[in-house]
Backbone as CSV, one residue per row, in Angstrom:
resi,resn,N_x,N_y,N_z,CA_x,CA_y,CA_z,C_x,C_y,C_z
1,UNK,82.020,91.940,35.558,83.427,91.628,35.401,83.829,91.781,33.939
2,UNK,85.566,91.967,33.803,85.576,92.357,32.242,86.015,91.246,31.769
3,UNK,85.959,90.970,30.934,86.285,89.521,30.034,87.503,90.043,29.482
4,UNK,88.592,89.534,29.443,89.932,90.608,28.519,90.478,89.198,27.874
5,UNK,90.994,89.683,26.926,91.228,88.734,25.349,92.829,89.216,25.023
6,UNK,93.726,88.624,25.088,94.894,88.871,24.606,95.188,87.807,23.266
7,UNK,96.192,88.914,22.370,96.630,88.306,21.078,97.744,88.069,21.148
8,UNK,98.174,87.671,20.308,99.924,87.246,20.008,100.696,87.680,20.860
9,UNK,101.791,88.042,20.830,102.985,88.076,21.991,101.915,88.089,23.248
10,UNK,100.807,89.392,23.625,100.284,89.744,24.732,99.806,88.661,25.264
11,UNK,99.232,87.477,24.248,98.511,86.349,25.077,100.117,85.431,25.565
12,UNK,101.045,85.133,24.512,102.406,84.468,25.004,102.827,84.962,26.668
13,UNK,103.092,86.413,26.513,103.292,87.049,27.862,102.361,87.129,29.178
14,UNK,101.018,87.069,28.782,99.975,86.644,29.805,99.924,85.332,30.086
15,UNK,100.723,84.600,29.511,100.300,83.204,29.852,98.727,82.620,29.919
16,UNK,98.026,83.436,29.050,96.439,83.032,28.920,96.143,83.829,27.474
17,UNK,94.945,83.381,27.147,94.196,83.753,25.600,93.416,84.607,26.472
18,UNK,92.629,84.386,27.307,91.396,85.076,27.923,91.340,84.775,29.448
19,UNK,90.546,86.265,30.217,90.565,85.633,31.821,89.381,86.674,32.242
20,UNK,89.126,86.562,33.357,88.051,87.186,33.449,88.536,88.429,35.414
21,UNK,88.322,89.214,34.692,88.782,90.619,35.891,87.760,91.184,36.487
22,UNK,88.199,91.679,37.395,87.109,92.526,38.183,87.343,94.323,38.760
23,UNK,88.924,94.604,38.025,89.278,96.119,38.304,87.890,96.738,37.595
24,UNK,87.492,98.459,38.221,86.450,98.944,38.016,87.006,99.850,36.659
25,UNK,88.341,100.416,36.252,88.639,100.751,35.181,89.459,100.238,34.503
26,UNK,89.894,100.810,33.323,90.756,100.442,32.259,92.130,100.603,33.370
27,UNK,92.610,101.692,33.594,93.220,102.426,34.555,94.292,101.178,35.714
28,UNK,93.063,100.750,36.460,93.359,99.665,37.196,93.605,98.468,36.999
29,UNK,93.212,98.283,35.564,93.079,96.928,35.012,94.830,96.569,34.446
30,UNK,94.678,98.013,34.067,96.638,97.746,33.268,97.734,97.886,34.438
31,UNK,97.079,99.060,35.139,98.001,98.556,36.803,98.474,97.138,37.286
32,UNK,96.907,96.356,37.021,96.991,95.226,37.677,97.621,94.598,37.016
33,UNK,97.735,94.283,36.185,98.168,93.419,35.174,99.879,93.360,34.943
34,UNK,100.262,95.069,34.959,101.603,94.645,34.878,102.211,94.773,36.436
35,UNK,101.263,94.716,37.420,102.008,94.887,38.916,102.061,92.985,38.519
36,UNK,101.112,91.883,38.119,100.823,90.584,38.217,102.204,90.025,37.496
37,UNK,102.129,90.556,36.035,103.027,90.171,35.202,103.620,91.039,34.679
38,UNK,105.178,90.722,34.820,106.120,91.459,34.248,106.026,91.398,33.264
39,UNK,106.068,89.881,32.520,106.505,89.923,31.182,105.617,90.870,30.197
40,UNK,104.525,91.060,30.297,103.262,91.750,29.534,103.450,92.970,29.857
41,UNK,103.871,93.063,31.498,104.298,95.003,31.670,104.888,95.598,30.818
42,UNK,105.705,94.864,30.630,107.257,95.089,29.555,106.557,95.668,28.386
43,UNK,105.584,94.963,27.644,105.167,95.523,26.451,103.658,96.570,26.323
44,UNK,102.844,96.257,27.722,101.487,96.446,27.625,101.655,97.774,27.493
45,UNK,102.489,98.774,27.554,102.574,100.420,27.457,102.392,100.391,25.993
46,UNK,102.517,99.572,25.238,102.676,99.425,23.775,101.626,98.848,22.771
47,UNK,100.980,98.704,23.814,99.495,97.912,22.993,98.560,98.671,22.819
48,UNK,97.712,98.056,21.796,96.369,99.186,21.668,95.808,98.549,22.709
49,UNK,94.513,98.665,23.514,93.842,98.073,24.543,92.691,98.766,24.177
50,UNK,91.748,97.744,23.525,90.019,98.414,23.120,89.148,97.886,24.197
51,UNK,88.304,98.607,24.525,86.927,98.059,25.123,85.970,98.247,24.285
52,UNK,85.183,97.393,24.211,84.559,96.640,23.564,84.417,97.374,21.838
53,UNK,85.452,97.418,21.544,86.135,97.342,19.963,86.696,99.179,20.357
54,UNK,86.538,99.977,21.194,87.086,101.321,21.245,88.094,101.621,21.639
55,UNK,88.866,102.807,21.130,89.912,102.954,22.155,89.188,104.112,23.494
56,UNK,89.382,103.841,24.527,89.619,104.813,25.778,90.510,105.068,26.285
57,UNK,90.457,106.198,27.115,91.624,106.749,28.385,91.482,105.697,29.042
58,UNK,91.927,105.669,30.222,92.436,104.879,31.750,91.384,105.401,32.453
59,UNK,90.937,106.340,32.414,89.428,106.512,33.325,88.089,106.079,33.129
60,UNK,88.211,105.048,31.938,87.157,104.463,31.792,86.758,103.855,32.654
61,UNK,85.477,103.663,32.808,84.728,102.076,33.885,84.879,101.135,33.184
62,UNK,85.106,100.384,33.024,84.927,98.850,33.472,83.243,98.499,33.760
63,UNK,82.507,98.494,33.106,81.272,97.614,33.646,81.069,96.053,33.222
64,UNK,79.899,95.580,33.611,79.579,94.709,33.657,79.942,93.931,32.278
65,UNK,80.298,92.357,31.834,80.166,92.013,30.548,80.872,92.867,29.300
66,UNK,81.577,93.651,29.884,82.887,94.360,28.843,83.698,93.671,28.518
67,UNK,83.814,93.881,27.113,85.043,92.932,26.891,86.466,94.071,26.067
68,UNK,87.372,93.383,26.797,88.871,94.602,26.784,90.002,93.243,25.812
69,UNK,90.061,94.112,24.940,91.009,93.507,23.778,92.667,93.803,23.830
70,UNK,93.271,92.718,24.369,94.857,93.625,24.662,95.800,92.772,23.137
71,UNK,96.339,93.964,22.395,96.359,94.102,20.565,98.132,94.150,20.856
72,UNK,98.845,93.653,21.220,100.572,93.783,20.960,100.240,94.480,19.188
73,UNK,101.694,95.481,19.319,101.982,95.874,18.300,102.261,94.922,16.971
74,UNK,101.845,95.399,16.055,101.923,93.776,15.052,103.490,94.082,13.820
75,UNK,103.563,93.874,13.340,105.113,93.888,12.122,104.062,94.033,11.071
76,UNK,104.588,95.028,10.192,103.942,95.152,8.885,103.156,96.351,8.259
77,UNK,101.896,95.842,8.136,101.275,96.902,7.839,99.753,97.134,7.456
């Protein structure tokens, strides 16, 4: 299962810091997430989203003990 970690606004809009998933890709995971929650849909097209510190496509797997970092765009620099 993937462990996913949201930051600032993304964790406000998830209504959680951390949760634990079971989609088999990246792919499905952001599907799921903004079919679950709107409010995070709204922005999650806009986030970086690392597995386990990388960026990937949407066809990634998902394995076991991955952990997926969802990064809202930040102000600044």
């Amino acid at each position: 299962m993937a462990r996913v970690r949201y930051f600032a606004a993304a964790a406000e809009r998830a209504g959680a810091a951390e949760e634990t998933r079971d989609e088999t890709t990246l792919g499905a995971l952001r599907a799921a997430l903004a079919a679950e929650r709107p409010a995070l849909g709204s922005i999650l097209s806009r986030c970086a989203v690392l597995v386990d510190g990388s960026r990937v496509d949407d066809d990634a797997t998902l394995d076991r003990d991955v952990v997926v970092d969802v990064l809202p765009p930040f102000a600044g620099g």
